[in-house]
MARBA-3410 file (N, C-alpha, C, O; in Angstrom, 1 decimal):
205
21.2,-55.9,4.6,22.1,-54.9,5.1,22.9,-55.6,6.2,22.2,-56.3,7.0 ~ 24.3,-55.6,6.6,24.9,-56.1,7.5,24.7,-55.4,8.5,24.0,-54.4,8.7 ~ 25.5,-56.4,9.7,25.5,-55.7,11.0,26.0,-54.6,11.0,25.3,-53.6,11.5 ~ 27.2,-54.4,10.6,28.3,-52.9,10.4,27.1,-52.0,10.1,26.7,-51.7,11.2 ~ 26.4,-51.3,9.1,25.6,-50.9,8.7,24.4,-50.9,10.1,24.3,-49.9,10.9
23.8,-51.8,10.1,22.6,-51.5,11.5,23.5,-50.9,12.4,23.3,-49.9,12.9 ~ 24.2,-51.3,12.5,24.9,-50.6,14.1,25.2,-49.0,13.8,25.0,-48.1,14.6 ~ 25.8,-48.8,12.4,25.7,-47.0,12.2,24.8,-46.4,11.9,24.9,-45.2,11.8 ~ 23.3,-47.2,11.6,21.8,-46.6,11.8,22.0,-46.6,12.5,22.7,-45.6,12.8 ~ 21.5,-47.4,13.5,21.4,-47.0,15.3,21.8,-46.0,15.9,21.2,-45.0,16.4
23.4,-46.2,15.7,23.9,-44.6,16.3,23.7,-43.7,15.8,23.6,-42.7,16.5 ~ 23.6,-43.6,14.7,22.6,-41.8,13.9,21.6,-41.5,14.8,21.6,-40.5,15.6 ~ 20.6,-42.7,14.6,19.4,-42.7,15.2,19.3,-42.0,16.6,18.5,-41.2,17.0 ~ 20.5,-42.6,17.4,20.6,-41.9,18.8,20.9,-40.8,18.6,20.4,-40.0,19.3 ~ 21.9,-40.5,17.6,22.9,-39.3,17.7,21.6,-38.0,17.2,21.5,-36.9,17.6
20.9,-38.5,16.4,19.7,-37.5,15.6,18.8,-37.1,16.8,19.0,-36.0,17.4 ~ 17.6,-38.3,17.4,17.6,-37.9,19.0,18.2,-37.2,19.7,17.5,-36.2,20.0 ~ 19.0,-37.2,20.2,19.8,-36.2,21.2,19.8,-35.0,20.4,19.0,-34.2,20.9 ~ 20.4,-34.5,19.1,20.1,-33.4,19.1,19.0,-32.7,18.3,18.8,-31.7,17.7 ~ 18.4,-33.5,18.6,16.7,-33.0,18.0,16.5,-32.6,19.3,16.4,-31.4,19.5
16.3,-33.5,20.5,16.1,-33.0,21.8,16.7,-32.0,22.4,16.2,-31.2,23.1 ~ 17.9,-32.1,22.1,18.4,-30.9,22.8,18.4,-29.6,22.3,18.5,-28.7,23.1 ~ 18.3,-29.3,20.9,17.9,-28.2,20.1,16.3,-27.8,20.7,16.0,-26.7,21.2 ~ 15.2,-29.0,20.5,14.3,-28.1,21.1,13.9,-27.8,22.9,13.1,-27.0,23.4 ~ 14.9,-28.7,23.3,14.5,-27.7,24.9,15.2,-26.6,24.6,14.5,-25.6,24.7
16.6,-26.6,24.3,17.3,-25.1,24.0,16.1,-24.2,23.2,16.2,-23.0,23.4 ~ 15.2,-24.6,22.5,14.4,-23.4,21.5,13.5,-23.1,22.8,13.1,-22.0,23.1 ~ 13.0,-24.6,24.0,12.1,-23.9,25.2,12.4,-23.4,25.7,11.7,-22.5,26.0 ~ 13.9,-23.4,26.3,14.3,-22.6,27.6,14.3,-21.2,26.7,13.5,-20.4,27.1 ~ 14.8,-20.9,25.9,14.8,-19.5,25.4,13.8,-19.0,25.1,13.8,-17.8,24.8
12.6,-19.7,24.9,11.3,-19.4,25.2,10.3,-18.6,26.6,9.4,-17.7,26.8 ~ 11.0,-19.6,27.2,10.6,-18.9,28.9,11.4,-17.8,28.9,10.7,-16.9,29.2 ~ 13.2,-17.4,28.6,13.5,-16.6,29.3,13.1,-15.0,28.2,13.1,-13.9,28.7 ~ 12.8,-15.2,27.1,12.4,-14.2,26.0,11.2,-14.0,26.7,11.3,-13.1,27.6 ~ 10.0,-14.7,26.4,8.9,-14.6,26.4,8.0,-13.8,25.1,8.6,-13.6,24.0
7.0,-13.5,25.3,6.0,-13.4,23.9,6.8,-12.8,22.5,6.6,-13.1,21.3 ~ 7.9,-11.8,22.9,8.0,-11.2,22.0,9.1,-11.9,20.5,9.3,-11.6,19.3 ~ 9.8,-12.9,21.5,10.5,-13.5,19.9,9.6,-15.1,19.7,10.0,-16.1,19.2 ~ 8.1,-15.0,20.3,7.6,-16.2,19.9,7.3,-17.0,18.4,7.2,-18.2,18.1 ~ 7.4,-16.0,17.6,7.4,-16.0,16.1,8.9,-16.4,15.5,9.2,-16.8,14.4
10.0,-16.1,16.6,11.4,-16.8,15.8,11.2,-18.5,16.5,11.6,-19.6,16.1 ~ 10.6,-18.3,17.2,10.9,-19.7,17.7,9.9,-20.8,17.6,10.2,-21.9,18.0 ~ 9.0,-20.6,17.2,8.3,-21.2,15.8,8.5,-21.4,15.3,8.3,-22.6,15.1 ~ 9.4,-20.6,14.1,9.9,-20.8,12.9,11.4,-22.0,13.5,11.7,-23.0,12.9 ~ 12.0,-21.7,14.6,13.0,-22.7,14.5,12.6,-23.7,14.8,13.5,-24.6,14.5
11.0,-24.4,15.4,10.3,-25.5,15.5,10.1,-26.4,14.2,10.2,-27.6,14.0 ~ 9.7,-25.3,13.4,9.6,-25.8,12.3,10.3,-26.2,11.3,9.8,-27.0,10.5 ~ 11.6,-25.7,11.2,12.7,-26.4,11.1,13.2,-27.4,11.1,13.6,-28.0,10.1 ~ 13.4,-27.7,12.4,13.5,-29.3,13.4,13.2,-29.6,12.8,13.9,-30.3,12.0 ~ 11.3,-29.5,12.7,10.3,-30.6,12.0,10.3,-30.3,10.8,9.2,-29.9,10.5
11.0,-30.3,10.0,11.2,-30.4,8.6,11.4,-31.2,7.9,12.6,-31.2,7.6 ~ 10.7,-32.2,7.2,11.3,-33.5,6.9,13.0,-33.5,5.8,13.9,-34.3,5.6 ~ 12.8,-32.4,5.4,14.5,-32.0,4.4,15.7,-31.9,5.4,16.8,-32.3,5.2 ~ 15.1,-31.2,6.8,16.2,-30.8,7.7,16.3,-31.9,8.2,17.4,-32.4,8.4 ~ 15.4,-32.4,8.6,15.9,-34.1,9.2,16.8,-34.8,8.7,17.9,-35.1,9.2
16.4,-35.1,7.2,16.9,-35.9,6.8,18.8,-35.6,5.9,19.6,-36.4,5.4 ~ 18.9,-34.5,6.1,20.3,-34.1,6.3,21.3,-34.5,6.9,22.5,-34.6,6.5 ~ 20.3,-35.1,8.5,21.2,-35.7,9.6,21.6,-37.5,9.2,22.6,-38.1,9.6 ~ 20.6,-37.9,8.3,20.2,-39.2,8.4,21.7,-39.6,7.7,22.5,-38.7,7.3 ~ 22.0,-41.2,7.8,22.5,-41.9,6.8,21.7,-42.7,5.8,20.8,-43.5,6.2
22.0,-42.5,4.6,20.8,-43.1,3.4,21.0,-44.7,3.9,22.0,-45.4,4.3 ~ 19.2,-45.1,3.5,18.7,-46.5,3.8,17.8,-46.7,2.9,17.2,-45.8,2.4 ~ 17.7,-47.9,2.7,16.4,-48.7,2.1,15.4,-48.3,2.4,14.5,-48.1,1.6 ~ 15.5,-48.0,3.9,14.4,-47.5,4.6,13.8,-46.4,4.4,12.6,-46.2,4.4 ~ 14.7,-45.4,4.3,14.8,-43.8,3.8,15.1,-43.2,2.3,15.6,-43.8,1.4
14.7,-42.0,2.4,14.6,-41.2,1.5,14.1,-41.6,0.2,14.9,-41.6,-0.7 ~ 12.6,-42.1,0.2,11.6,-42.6,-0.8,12.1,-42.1,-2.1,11.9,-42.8,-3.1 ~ 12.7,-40.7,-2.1,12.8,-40.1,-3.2,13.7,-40.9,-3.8,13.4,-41.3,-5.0 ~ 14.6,-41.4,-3.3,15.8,-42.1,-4.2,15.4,-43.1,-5.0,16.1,-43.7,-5.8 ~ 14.0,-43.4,-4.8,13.7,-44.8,-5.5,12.9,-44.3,-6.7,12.7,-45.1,-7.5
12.4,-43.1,-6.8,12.0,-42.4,-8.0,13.0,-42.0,-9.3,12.7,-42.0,-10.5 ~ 14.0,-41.6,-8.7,14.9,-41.2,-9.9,15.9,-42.5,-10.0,16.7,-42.3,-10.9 ~ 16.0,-43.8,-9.3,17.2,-44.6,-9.6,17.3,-44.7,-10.9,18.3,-44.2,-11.5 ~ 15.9,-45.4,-11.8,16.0,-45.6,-13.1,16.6,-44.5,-13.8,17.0,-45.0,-14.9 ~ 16.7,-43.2,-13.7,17.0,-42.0,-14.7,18.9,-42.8,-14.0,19.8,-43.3,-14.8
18.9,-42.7,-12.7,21.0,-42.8,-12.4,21.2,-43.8,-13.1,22.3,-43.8,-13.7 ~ 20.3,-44.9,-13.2,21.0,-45.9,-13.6,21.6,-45.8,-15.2,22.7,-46.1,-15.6 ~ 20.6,-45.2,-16.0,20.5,-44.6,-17.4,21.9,-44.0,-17.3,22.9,-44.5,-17.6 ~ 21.8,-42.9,-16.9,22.9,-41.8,-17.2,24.1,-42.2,-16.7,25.1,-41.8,-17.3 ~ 24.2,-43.2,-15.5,25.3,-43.8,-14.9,26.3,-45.0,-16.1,27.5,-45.1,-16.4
25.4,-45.6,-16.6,25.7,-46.5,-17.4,26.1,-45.7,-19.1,26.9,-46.1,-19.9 ~ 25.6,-45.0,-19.1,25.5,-44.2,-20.4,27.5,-43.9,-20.0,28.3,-44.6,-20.6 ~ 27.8,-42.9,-19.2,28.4,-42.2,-19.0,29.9,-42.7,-18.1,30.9,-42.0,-17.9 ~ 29.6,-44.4,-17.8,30.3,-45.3,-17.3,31.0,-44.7,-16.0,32.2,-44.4,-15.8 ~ 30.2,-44.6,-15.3,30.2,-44.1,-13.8,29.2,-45.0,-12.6,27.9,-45.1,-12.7
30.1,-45.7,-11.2,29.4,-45.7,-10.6,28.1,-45.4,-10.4,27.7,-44.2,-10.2 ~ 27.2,-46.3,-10.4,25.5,-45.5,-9.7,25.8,-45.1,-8.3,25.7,-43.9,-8.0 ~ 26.2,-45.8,-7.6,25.9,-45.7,-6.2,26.9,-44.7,-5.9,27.0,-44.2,-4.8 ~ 28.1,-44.3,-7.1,28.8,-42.6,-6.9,27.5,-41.8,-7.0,27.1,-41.0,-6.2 ~ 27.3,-41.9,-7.9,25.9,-41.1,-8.8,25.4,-40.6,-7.4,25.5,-39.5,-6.8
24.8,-42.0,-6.9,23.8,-41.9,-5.9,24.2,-41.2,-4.8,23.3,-40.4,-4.4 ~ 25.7,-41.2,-4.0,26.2,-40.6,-3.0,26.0,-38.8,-3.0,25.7,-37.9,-2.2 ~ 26.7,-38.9,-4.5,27.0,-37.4,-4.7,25.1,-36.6,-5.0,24.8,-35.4,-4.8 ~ 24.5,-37.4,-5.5,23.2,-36.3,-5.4,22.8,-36.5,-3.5,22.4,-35.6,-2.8 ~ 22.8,-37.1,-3.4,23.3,-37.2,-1.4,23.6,-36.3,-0.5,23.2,-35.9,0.6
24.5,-36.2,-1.1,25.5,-35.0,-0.4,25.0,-33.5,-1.1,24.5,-32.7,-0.4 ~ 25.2,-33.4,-2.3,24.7,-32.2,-2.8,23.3,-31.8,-2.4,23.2,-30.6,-2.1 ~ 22.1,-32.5,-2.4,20.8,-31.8,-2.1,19.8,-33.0,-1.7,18.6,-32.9,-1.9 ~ 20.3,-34.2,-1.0,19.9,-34.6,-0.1,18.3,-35.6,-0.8,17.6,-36.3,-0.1 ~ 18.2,-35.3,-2.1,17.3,-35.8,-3.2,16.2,-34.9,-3.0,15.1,-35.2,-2.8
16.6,-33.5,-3.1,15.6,-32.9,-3.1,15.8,-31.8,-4.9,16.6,-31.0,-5.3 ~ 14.8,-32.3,-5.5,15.0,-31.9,-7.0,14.8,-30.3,-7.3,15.0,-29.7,-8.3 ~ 14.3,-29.7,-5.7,14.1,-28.7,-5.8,14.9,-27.2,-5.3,14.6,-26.1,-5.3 ~ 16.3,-28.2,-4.9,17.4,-27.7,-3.9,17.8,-26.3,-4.7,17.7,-26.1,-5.9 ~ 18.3,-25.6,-3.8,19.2,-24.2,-4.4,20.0,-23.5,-3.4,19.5,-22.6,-2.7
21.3,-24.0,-3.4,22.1,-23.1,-2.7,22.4,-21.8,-2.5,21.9,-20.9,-3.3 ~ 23.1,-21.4,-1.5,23.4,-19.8,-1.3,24.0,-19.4,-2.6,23.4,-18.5,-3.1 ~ 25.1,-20.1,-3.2,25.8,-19.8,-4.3,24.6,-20.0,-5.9,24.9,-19.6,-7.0 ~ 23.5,-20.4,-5.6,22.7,-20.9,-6.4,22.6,-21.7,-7.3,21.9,-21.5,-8.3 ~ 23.4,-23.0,-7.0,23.3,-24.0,-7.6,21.8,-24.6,-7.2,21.2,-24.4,-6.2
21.5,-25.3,-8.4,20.5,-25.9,-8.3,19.9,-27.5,-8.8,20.3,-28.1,-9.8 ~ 19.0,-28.2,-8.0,18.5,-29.5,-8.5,19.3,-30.4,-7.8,20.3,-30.0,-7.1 ~ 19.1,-31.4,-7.9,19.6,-32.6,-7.4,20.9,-32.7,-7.7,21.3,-33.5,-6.8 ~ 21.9,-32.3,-8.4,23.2,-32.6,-8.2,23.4,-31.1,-8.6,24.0,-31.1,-9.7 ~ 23.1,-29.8,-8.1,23.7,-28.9,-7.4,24.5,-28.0,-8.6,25.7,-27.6,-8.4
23.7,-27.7,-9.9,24.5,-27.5,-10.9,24.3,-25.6,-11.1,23.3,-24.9,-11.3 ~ 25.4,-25.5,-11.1,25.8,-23.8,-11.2,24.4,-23.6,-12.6,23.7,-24.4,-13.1 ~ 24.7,-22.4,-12.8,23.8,-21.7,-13.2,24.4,-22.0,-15.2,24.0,-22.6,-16.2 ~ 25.8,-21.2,-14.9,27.1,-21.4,-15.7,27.0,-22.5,-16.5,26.6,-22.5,-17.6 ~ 27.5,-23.6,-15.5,27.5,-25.1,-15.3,26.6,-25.7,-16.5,27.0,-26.1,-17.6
25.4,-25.6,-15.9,23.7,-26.3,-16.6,23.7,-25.7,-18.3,23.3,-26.5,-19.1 ~ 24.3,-24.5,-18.6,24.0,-23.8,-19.3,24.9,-24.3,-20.6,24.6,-24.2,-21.7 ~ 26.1,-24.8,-20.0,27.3,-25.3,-20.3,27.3,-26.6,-21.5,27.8,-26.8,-22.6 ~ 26.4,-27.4,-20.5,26.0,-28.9,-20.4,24.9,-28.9,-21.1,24.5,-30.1,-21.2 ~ 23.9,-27.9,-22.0,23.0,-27.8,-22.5,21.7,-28.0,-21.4,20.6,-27.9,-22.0
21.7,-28.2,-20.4,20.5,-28.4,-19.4,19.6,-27.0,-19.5,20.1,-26.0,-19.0 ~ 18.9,-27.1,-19.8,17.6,-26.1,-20.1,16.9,-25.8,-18.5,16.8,-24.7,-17.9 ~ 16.5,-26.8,-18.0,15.7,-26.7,-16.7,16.8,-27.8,-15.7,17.0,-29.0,-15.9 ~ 17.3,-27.1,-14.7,18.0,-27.3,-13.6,17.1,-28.3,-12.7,17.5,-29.2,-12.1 ~ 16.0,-27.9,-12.8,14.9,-28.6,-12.0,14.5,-29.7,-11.8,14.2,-30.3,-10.7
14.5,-30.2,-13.6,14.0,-31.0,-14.5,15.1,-32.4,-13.7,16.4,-32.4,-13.7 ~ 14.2,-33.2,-12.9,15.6,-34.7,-12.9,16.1,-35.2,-13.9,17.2,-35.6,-13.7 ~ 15.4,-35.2,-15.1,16.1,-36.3,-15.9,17.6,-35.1,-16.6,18.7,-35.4,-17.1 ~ 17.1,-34.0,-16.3,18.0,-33.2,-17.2,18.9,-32.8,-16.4,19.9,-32.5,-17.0 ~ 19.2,-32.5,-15.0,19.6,-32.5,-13.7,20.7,-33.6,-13.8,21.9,-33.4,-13.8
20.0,-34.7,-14.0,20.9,-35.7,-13.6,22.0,-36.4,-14.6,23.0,-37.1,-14.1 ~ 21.9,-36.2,-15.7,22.1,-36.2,-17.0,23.1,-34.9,-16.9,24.3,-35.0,-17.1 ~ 22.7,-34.0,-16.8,24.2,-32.8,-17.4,24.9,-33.4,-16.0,26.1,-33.6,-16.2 ~ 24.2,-33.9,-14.2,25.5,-33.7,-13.5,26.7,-34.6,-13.7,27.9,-34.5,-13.7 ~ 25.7,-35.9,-14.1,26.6,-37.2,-14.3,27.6,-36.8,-15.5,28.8,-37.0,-15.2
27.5,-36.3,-16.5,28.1,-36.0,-17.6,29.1,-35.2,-17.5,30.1,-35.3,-18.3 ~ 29.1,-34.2,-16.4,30.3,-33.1,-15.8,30.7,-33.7,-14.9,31.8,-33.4,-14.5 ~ 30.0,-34.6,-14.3,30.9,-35.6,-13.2,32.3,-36.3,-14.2,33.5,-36.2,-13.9 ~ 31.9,-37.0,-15.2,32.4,-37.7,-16.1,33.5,-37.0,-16.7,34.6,-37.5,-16.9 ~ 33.1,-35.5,-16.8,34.9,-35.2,-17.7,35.6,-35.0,-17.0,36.7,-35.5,-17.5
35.8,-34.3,-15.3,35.9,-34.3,-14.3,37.4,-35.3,-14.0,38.6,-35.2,-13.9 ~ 36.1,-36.4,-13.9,37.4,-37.5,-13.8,38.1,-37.8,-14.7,39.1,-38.5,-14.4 ~ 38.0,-37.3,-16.3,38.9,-37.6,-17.2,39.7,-36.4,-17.1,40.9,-36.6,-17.4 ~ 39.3,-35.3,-17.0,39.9,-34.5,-16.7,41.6,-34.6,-15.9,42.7,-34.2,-16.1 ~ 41.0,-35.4,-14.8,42.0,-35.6,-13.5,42.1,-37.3,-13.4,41.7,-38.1,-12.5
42.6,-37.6,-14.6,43.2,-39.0,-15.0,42.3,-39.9,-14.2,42.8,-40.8,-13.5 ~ 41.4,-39.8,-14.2,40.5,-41.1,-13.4,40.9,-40.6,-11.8,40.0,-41.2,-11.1 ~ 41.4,-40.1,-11.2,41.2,-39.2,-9.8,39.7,-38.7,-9.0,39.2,-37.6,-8.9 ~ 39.4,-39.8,-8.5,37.8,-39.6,-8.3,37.5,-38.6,-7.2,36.4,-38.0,-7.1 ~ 39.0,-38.4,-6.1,38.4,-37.8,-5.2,38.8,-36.0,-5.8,38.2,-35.0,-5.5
40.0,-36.3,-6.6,40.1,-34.9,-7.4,39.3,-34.3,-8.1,39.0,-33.1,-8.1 ~ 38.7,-35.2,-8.6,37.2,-35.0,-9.3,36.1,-34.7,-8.6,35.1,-34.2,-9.2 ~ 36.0,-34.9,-7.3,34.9,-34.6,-6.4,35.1,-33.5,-5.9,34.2,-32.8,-5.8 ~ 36.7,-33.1,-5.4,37.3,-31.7,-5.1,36.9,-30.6,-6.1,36.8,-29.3,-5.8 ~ 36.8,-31.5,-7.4,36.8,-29.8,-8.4,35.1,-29.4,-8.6,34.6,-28.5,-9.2
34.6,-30.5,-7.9,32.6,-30.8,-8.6,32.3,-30.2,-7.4,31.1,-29.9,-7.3 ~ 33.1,-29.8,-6.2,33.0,-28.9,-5.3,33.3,-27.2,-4.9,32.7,-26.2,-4.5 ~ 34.9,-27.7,-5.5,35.6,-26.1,-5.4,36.3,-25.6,-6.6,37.1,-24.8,-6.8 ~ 35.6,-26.6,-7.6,35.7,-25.9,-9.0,37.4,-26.5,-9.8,38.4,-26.8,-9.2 ~ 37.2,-26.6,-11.0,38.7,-27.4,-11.3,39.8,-26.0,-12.0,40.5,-25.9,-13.0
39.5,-25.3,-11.1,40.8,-23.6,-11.3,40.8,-23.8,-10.3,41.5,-22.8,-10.0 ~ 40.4,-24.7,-8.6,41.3,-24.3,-7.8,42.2,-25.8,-7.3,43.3,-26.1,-6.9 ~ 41.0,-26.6,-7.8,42.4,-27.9,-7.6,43.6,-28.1,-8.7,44.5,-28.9,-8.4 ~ 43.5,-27.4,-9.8,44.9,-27.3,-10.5,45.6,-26.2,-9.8,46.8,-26.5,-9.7 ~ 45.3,-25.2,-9.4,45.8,-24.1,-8.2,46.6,-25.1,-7.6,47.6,-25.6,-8.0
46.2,-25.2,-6.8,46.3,-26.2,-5.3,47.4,-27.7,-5.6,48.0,-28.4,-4.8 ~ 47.1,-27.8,-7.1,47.7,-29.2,-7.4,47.7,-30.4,-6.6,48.5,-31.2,-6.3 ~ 46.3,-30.4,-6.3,45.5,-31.4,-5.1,44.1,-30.7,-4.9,43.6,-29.7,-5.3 ~ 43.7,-32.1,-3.8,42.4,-31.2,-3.1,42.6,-29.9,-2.4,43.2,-30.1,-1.3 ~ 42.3,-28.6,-2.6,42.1,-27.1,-2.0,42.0,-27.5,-0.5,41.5,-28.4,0.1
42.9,-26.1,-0.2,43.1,-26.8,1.6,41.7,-26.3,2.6,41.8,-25.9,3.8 ~ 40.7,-26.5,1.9,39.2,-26.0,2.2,38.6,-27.0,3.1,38.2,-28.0,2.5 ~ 38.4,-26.7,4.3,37.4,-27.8,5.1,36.2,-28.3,4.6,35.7,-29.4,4.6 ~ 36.0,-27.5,4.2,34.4,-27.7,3.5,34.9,-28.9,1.9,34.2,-29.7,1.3 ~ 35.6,-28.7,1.8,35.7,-29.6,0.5,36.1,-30.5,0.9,35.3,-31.4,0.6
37.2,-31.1,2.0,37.5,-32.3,2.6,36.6,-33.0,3.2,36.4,-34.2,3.3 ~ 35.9,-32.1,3.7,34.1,-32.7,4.2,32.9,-33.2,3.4,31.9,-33.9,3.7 ~ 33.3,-32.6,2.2,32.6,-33.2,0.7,32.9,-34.4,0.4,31.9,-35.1,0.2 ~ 34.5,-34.8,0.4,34.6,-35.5,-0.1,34.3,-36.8,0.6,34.1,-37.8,-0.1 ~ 34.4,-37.0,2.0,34.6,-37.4,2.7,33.7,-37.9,3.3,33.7,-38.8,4.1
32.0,-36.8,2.7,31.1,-37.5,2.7,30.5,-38.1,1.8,29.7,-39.0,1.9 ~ 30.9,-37.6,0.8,30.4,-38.6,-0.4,30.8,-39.9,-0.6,30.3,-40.5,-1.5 ~ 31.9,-40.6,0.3,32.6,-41.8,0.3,32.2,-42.4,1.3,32.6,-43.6,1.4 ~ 31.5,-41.9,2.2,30.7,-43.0,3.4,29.7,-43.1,2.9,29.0,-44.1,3.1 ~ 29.0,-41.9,2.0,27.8,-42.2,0.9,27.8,-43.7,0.3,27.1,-44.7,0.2
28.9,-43.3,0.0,29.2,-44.1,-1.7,29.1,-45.6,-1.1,28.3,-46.5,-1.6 ~ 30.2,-45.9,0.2,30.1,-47.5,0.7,28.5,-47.7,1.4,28.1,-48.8,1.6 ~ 28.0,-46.7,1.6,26.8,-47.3,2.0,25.7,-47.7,0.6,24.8,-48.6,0.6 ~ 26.0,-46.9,-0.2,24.8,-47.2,-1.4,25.5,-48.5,-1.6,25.0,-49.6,-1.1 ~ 26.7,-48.4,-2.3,27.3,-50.2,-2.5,26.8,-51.2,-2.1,26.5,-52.0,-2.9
26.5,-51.4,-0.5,26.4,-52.1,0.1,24.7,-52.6,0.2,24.2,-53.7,0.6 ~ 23.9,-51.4,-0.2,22.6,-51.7,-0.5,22.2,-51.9,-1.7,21.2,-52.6,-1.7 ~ 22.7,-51.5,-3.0,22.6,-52.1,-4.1,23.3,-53.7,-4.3,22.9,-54.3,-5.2 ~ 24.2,-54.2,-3.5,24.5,-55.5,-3.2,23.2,-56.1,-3.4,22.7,-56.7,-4.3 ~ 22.7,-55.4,-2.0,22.0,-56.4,-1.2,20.6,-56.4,-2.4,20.2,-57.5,-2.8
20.1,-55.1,-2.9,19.1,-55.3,-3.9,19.5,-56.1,-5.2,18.6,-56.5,-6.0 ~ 20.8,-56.3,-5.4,21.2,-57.3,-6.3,20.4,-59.1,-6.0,19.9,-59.9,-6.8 ~ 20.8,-59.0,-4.8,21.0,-60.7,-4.5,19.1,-61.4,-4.0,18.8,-62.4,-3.5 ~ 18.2,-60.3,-4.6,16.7,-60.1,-4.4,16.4,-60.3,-5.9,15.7,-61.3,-6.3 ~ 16.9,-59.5,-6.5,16.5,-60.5,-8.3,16.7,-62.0,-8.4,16.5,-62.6,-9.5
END
C-alpha cells in the first residue's frame, strides 16, 4: 500500500477517534443531565458506537479490514469476469451499498450485499437476496446493463443503480440528489482504493 493510502488511513483513524469520543461523552453528559430515566436509550446508543457494522461505515476499506471481503472475492471475481466488469468496481459498490454485510436491508428494503430492490432480485431471477453468490451475481449483472444501458457511462450507471434509471433519463444526467452525488462519489474513492490493493495483491503472486 503506498504512502498516499497510509496517510488517508491514519486520518480516518483520527477522524473515527474523535468522533467515537465525542459521541460518547455527548451520550455521558446527557446521561448526568437526564439521569435514570432515559438510561435504556443510552445504552442502546452505546451500543451502537460499539457495533462492529457501525464502525466500520466510518472506515476506509484495507487489507487490514473488513475480513468479510476476503470471503466473497472469489464469487466478485467470477461474476466480475463473467460479466466484464471491474472487480474492484464490483468491490467498491458492494462497499458503499451494505458495507459487506450479506445481511443488509435498507429503509427502502433493498437487500444483501449489493442492495437489490425486492422488484430488482425478482427481475434478475435471484430467488434469495441473501444468498452471496446469488446477491452478487444478479447485482453485477444489473450493474452490467446499466452501463450498457448508458453507453459505457459508469458514473450514469452508478446514478441509476442508486436513483433508478427513470430518473437519470428524467434528469438527462446524474439526478440533482445529494444523496446520489454522494454515491457516486463514494464509490470512486472506493474503487481507487480497491485498485490500488489489488495492485499490490497482484505483485505477491
Amino acid at each position: 500500500m503506498n504512502k498516499k493510502i497510509n496517510i488517508q488511513i491514519l486520518f480516518v483513524e483520527v477522524a473515527r477517534f474523535f468522533f467515537m469520543f465525542t459521541m460518547i461523552l455527548g451520550v455521558s453528559l446527557v446521561s448526568i443531565h437526564n439521569g435514570p430515566k432515559d438510561a435504556q436509550k443510552i445504552d442502546n446508543t452505546r451500543d451502537i458506537l460499539q457495533n462492529e457494522d457501525f464502525r466500520s461505515s466510518y472506515d476506509i476499506p484495507s487489507k487490514f479490514r473488513h475480513k468479510k471481503e476476503h470471503l466473497f472475492h472469489p464469487i466478485i471475481l467470477q461474476e466480475a469476469s463473467r460479466h466484464e466488469v471491474d472487480p474492484a468496481l464490483v468491490k467498491a459498490i458492494i462497499m458503499a451499498e451494505s458495507g459487506y454485510n450479506p445481511n443488509a436491508i435498507s429503509k427502502k428494503g433493498a437487500k444483501g450485499l449489493m442492495q437489490l430492490m425486492p422488484s430488482t432480485a425478482q427481475a434478475l431471477g435471484v430467488e434469495d437476496a441473501f444468498n452471496p453468490e446469488q446477491n452478487i451475481s444478479g447485482g453485477v449483472r444489473y450493474f452490467k446493463q446499466l452501463v450498457n444501458r448508458f453507453d459505457g457511462d459508469v458514473k450514469l450507471a452508478l446514478a441509476a443503480y442508486n436513483a433508478g434509471s427513470k430518473k437519470v433519463r428524467h434528469y438527462q444526467g446524474i439526478p440533482p440528489y445529494k444523496a446520489t452525488h454522494y454515491y457516486i462519489e463514494k464509490v470512486f474513492k472506493y474503487y481507487e482504493l480497491y485498485k490500488d490493493q489489488m495492485k499490490e495483491e497482484m505483485k505477491k503472486v
